[in-house]
C-alpha positions as a Python dict, from the first residue, in 0.01 Angstrom:
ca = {
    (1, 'X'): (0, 0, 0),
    (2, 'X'): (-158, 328, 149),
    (3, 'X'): (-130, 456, 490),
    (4, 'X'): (39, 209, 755),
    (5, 'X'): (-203, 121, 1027),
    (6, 'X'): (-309, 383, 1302),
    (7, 'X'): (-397, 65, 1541),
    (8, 'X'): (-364, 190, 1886),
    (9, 'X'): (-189, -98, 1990),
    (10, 'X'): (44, -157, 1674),
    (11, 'X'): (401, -77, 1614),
    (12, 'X'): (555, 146, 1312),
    (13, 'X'): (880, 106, 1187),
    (14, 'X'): (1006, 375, 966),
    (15, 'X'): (1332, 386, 827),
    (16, 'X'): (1457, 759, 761),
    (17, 'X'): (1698, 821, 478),
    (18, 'X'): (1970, 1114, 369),
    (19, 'X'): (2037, 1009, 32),
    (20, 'X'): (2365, 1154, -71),
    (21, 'X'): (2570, 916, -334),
    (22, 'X'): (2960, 1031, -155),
    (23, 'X'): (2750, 922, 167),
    (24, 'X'): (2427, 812, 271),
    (25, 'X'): (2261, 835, 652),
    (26, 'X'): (1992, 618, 785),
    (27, 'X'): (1825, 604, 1095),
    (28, 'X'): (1510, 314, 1181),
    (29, 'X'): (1262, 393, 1446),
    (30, 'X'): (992, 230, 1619),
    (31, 'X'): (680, 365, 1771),
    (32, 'X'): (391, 281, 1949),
    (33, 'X'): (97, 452, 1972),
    (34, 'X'): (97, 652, 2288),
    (35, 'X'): (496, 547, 2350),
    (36, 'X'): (831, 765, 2254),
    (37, 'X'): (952, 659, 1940),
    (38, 'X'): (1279, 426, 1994),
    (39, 'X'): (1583, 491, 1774),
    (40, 'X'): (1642, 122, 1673),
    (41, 'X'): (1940, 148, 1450),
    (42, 'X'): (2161, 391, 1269),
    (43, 'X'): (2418, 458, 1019),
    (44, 'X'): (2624, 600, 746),
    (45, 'X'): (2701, 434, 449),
    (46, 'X'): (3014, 564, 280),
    (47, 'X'): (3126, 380, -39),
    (48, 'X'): (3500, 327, -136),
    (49, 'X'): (3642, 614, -286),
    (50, 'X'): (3709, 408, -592),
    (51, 'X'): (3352, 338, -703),
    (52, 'X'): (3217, 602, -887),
    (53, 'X'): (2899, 675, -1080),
    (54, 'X'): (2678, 418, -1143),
    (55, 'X'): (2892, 165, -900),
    (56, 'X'): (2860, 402, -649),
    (57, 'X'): (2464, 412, -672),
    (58, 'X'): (2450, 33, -698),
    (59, 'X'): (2677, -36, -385),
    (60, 'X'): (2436, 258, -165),
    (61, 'X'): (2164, 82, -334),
    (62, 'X'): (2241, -285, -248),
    (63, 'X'): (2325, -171, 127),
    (64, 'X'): (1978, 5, 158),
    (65, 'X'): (1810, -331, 34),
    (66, 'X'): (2027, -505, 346),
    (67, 'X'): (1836, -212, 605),
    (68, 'X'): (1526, -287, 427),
    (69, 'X'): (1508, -618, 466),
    (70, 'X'): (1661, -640, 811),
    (71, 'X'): (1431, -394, 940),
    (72, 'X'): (1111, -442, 763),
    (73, 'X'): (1008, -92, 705),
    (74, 'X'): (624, 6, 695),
    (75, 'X'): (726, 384, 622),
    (76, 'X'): (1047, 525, 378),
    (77, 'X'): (1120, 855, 400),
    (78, 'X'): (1379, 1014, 278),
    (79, 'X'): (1540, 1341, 167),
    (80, 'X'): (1410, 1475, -118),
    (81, 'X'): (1555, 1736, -330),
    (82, 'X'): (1546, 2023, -600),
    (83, 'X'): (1828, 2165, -826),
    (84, 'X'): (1973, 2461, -924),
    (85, 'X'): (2118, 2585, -1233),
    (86, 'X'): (2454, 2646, -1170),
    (87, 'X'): (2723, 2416, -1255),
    (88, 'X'): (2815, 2302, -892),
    (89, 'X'): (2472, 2140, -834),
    (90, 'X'): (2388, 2022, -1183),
    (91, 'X'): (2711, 1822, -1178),
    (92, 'X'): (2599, 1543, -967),
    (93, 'X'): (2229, 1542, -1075),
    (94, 'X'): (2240, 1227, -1260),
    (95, 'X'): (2400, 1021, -1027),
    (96, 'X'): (2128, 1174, -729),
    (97, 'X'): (1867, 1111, -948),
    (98, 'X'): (1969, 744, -992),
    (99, 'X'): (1999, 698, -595),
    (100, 'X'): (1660, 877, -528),
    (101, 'X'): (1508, 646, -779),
    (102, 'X'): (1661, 358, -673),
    (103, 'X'): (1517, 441, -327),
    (104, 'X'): (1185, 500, -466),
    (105, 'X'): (1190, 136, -632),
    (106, 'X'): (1239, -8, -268),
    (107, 'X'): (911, 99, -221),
    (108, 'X'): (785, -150, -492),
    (109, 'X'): (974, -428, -308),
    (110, 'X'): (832, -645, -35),
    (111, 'X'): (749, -507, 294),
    (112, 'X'): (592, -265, 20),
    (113, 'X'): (653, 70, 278),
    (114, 'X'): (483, 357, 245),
    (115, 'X'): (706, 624, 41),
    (116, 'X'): (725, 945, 191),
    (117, 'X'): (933, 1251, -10),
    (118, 'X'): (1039, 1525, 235),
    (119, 'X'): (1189, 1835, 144),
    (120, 'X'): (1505, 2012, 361),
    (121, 'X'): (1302, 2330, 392),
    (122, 'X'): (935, 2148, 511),
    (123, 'X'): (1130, 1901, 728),
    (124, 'X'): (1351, 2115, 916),
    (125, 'X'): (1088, 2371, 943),
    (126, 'X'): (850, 2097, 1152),
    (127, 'X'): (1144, 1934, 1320),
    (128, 'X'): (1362, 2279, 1450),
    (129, 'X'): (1111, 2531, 1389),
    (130, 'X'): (1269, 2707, 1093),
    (131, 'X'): (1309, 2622, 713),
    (132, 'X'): (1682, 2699, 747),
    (133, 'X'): (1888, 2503, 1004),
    (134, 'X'): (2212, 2419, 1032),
    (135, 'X'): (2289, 2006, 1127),
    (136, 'X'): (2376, 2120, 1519),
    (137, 'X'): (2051, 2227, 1544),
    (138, 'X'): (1868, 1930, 1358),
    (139, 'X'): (2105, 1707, 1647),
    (140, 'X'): (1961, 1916, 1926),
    (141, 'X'): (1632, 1850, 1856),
    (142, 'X'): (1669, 1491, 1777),
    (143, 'X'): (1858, 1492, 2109),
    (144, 'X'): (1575, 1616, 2241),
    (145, 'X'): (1315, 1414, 2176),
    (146, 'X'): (1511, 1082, 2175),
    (147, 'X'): (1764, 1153, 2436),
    (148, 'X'): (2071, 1102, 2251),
    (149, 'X'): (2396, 1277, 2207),
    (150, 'X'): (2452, 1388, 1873),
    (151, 'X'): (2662, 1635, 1789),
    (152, 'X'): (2575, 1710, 1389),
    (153, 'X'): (2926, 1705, 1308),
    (154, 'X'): (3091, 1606, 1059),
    (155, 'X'): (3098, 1231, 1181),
    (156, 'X'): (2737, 1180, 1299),
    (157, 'X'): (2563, 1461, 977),
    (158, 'X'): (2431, 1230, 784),
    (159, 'X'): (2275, 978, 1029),
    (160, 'X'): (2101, 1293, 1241),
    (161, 'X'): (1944, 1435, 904),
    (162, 'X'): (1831, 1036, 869),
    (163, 'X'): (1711, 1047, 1203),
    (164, 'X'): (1539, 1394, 1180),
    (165, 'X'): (1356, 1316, 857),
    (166, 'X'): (1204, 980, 1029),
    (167, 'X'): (1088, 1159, 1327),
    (168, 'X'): (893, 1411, 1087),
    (169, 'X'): (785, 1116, 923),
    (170, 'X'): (648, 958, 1245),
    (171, 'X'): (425, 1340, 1326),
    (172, 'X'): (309, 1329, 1017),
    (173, 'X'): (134, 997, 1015),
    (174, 'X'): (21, 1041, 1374),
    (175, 'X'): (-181, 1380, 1256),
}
């Protein structure tokens, strides 16, 4: 496994995830050394409202395998996260765990990509310039650098997140 190639000439494809079991964003980009990076494909996957717990992670789960296998992945990185104590965000700590675990087992699955856990605070810091951001900034800078039109609303959240967490991804393995 290891580091993906730093050929000069070779293409990374990274797939960018914002795990989140009442929706999930993902993003896949390519780069090139010395090129852009191209935003290949996007989306949000929303289960139906009536799966819940463990059908809920399995259904996310199954869907990521279709990205992963579609896209053939050399890098996953995703969202990764921390809890608090209070009731609010211990309530759906099993079910996240699950999901982040489940993503963590695609690593172990063939193409085999590289796993890479970032954190809200260390990602947004390198992608906007601040540990705290809101999601219209996170869409201005991946409008930025990608030319797109994102707005970080409430439609397109998830996917930018997905989108900004692959594009710190993608610095990180060219430093």
């Amino acid at each position: 496994m290891g580091q993906p190639s730093k050929d000069t000439g070779s293409t990374v494809v990274i797939l960018g995830l914002d795990p989140g079991t009442r929706a999930t964003g993902w993003a896949v980009l390519t780069s090139t050394a010395g090129d852009s990076p191209t935003l290949l494909a996007h989306g949000t996957l929303i289960p139906r409202s009536a799966l819940i717990g463990l059908d809920r992670q399995l259904w996310l789960l199954s869907r990521l395998q279709d990205v992963v296998a579609e896209h053939q992945p050399q890098v996953l990185a995703y969202e990764g996260f921390t809890w608090r104590t209070d009731d609010q965000h211990v309530r759906g700590r099993p079910g996240m765990e699950r999901l982040i675990g489940g993503i963590q087992a695609l690593a172990l699955m063939p193409p085999y990509p590289v796993l890479v856990e970032l954190m809200p605070a260390r990602w947004g810091a390198q992608l906007v310039g601040q540990r705290q951001h809101t999601k219209a900034q996170v869409a201005f800078a991946v409008n930025f650098r990608l030319a797109t039109s994102f707005k970080g609303d409430t439609y397109d959240n998830h996917k930018v997140d997905a989108i900004g967490i692959a594009l710190v991804a993608l610095d990180t393995l060219k430093a």
